[in-house]
N, C-alpha and C positions, 0 to 999 in steps of 0.2 A: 492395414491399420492406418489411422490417422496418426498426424502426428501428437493429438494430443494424446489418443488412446499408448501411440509410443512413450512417450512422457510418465504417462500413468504406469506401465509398465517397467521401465525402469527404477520407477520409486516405489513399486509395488508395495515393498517392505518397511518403505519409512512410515513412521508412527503419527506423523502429522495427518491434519484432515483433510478431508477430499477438497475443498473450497483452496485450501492455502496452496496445495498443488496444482491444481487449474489457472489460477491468479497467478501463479508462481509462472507456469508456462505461456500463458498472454503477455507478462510483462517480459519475457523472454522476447517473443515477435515485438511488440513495440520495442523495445531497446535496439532491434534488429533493421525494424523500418525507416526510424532516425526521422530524419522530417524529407527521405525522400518520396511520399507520395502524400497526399492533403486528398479532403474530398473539400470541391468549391472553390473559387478562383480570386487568387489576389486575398486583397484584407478579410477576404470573408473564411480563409484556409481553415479547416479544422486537422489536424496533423494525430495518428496515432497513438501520441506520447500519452502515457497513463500513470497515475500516482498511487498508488496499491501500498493501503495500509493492512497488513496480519496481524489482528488483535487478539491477544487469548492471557490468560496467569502462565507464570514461568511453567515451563515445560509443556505446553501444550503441542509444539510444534512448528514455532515460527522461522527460529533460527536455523534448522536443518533444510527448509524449502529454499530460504533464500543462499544458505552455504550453496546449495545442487545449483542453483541457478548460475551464480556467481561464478561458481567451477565451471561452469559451460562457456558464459562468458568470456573466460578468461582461458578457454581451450586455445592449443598452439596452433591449432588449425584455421585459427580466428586471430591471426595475427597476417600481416602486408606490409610489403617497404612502403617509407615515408618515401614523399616526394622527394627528396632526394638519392631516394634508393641506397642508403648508406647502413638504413638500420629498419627494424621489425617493429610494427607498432599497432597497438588493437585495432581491428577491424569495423569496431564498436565500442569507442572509449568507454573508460568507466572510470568513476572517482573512488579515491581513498576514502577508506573505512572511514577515517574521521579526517577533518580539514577545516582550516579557517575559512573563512569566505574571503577574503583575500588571494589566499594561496589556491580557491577552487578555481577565481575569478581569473586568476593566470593562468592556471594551466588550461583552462576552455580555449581563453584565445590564443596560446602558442602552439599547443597540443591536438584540439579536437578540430580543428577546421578541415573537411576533408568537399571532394568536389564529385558531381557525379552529371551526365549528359541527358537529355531530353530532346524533343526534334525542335529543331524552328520555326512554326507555323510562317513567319512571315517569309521564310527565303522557300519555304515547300520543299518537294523532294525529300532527300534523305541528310539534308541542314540539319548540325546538331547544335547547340547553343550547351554551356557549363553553366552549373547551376554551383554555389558554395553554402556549407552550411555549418553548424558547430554545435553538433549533437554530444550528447552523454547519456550514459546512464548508474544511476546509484543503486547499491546494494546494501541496503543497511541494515543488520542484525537488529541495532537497538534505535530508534529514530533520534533518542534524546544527544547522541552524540551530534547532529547537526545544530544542535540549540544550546551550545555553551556557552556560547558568547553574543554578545551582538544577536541575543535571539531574535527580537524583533526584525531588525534587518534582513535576515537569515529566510523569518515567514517570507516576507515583502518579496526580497530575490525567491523564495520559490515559487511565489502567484504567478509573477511573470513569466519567471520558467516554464510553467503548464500553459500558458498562455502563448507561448509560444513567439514569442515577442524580443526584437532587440532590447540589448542591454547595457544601459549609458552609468558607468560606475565611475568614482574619483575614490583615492587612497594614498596613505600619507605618503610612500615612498614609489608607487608608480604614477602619480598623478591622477589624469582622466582617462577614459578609454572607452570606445563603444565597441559589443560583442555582437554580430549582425547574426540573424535566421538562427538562431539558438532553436532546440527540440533537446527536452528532459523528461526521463522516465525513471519512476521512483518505484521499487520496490523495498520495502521497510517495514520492522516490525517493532511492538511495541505492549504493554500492559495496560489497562484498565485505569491503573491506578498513575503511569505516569500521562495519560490522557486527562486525569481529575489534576494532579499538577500542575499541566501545561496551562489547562483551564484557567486555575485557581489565582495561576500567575501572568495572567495572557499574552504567555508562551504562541500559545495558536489559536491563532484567529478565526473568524465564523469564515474567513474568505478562503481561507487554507482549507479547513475542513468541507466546504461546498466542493471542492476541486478532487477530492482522495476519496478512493474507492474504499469504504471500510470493509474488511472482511471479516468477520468473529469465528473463532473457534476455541470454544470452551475445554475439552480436552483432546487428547489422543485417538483415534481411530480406534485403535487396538494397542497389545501392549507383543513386541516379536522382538526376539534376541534375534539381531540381524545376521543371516544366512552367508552372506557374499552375493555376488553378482553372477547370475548366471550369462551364459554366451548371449543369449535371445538381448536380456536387459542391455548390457554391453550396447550389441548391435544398434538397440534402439538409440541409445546416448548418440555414437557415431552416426545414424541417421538424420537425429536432428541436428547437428553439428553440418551436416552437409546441406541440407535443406537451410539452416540460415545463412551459408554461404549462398548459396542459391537465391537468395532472400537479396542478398547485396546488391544484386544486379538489378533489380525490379524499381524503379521509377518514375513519377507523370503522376499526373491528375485522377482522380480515381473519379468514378460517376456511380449513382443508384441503377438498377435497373429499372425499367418500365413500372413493372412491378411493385419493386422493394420501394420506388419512389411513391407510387400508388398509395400503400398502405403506410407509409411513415407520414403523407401529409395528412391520413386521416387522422390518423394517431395521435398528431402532434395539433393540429390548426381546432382537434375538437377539442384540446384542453386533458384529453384522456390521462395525458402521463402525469397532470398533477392530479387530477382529483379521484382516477384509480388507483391510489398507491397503495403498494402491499404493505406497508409498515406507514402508521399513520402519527408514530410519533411525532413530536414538535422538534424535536433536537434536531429530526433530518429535514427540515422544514429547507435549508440551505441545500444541500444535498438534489432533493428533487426540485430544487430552482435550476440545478445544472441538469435537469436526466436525462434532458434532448443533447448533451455533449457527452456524455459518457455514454449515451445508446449509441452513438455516430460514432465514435472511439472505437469501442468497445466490436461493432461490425466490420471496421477496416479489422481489427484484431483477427475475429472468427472467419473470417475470407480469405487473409493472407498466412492463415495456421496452416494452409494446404495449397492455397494456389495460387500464382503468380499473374493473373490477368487482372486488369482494374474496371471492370464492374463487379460492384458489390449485391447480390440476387437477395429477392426478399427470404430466402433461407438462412441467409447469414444476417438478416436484420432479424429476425426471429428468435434463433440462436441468439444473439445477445438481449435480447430482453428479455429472454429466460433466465438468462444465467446473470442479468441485474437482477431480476424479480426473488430467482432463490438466495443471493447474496444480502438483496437486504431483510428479508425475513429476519434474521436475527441481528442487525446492523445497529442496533439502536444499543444492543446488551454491549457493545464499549464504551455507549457514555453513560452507564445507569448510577455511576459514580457521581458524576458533572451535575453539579449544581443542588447537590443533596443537603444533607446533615455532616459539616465535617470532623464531627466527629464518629458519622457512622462506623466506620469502619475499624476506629479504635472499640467500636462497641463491640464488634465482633471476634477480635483479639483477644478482650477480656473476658466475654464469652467463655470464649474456647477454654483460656487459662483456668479458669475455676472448672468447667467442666473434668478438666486432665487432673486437676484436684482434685479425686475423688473423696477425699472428707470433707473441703472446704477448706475457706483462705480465709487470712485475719484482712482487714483493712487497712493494716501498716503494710504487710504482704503486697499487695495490690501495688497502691501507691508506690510503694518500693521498686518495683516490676517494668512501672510503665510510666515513671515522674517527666521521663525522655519526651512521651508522646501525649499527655495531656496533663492541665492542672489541678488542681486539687478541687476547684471548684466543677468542673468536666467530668473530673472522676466519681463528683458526686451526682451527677446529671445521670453519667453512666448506670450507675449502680440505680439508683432512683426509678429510672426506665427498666431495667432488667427484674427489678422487684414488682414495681407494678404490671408487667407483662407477664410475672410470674414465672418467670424465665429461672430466677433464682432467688432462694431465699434467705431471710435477712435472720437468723437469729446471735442477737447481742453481737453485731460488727463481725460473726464469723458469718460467709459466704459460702451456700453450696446452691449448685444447681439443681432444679429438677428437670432431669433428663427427659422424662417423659414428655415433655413438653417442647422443650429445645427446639429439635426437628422439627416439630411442626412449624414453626416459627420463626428461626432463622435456617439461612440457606449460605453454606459453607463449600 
């Protein structure tokens, strides 16, 4: 078995969908590789780090991928003495559920700085030179707890963070500070609806959003009263658990092979990756401005899911264009909110309400119901659109829907 295939196996039973589990275990190995191997030399580095959005309506299955991951993360066997040897510390930091940026900004530079060796080219032999770096990675169930405050600032610090870039901060009670060779990996999930928010209040930016891998899933795979864990499932957890131990030891420069280099400069130098997109909306228009970094990402990922040498074969560049190409099929259904009617969505609230009304509602009714989420003059927009789409009908201020028609026309 692979290790994704073990992956897969162990979450056999969660109800999440296939796409949030995959993503779930990529961003496992990136969080794993930290910024110890780059493909491309000096300023040109492009580092494994990856930013993995899970979009779906509540309960679809976001929060349970990123919980399994987190728990790995955060296995005891993924724990090392500090440089002082006095105490046990992640092997692969990770931040708090939630955190000022302040208090994130500290604990990167006193906590995450960890070192790792490479050879000397200049002295040859078997010369090692220390290399220092201050990797993290975030697990966030809901993404909107990193945007409480200081959102704006918040986006800004995390461009550079995917970017990969030092980080020159000042703050009222540390002063200034620079955080060198940072590497961040974000796994996060989030709604639809707090995406049209973020928008509405620009929360997140078109430069954040070029940077995050969206993934959508709409609902559940299936629906399984969970069983327990069999011995096999078990095993597989503790496999991968050793394997990204294993992971630890691995870095240097990574290179294409012959091959893989072959077919990416076709790929890339004919323009192919913007003008063959599989998803041709405008929204992702940002998106496949970045897709030669997230294909190069995304390859260091599917290469070092199984094996520890650094070239990267054109089989693992393959593999990640696949698994971009089926990702953004449906990538665009979490911004079908962004930029709409806003009050479509209350349209379909009220919708709903009078449908579950099976006789009908009065117009004091309504207004009563929903005065929270739109005004009076909205609510007659509302009504006005639902009538002339014949969605429902208007006799003397009492509301009833006709059903027959609903369905065809709204999508719930």
């Amino acid at each position: 078995m692979t290790n994704l295939e073990k992956c897969r196996h162990y979450l056999k039973d969660m109800e999440s969908p296939d796409l949030f589990i995959d993503w779930g275990f990529y961003s496992l190995i990136a969080a794993a590789l930290q910024r110890r191997v780059w493909l491309y030399p000096d300023s040109m580095a492009i580092y494994p780090n990856i930013f993995t959005l899970l979009v779906g309506p509540p309960a679809a299955g976001k929060s349970r991928v990123i919980a399994q991951i987190t728990d790995i993360i955060k296995s005891e066997r993924l724990m090392e003495p500090n440089k002082d040897k006095n105490a046990m510390v992640p092997m692969f930091p990770y931040g708090a559920d939630t955190t000022t940026q302040e208090s994130l900004l500290r604990y990167m530079r006193d906590d995450c700085m960890r070192t790792f060796e490479i050879a000397d080219t200049r002295l040859g032999g078997n010369a090692k030179k220390k290399r220092s770096h201050h990797s993290i990675c975030f697990m966030v169930e809901e993404l909107g707890v990193l945007f409480r405050k200081n959102s704006e600032d918040m986006v800004n610090m995390l461009n550079q963070f995917y970017d990969s870039r030092s980080y020159h901060y000042k703050s009222k009670h540390q002063g200034s500070d620079n955080i060198t060779n940072l590497c961040v990996t974000m796994l996060a999930g989030t709604t639809p609806s707090f995406i049209r928010e973020a928008f509405s209040d620009r929360i997140i930016s078109q430069g954040f959003t070029s940077r995050v891998i969206v993934v959508f899933g709409h609902e559940p795979r299936f629906f399984r009263q969970f069983p327990g864990l069999t011995d096999k499932q078990k095993k597989c957890r503790e496999d991968l658990i050793e394997f990204l131990v294993k992971l630890h030891d691995v870095s240097g420069e990574v290179s294409l092979s012959p091959e893989a280099a072959a077919w990416h400069k076709e790929i890339y130098e004919s323009g192919d990756l913007l003008k063959k997109r599989v998803n041709k909306d405008p929204r992702l228009d940002n998106y496949y401005g970045r897709k030669n970094v997230h294909l190069l990402k995304t390859a260091m990922l599917m290469h070092f899911a199984d094996k520890t040498n650094l070239i990267i074969s054109l089989e693992d560049l393959k593999r990640a264009f696949k698994l971009l190409a089926i990702t953004e099929h449906k990538m665009h259904e979490a911004f079908n909110t962004v930029g709409r009617n806003p009050i479509g969505e209350v349209t379909k609230h009220i919708l709903r309400f009078i449908i579950d009304s099976d006789t009908g509602v009065r117009y004091k009714k309504l207004w009563l119901n929903f005065v929270s989420e739109v005004s009076k003059q909205e609510l007659d927009q509302v009504l006005e659109f639902l009538v002339t789409t014949e969605q429902v009908e208007n006799n003397g201020g009492w509301f009833k829907a006709n059903v027959d028609d609903v369905y065809d026309t709204m999508s719930f």
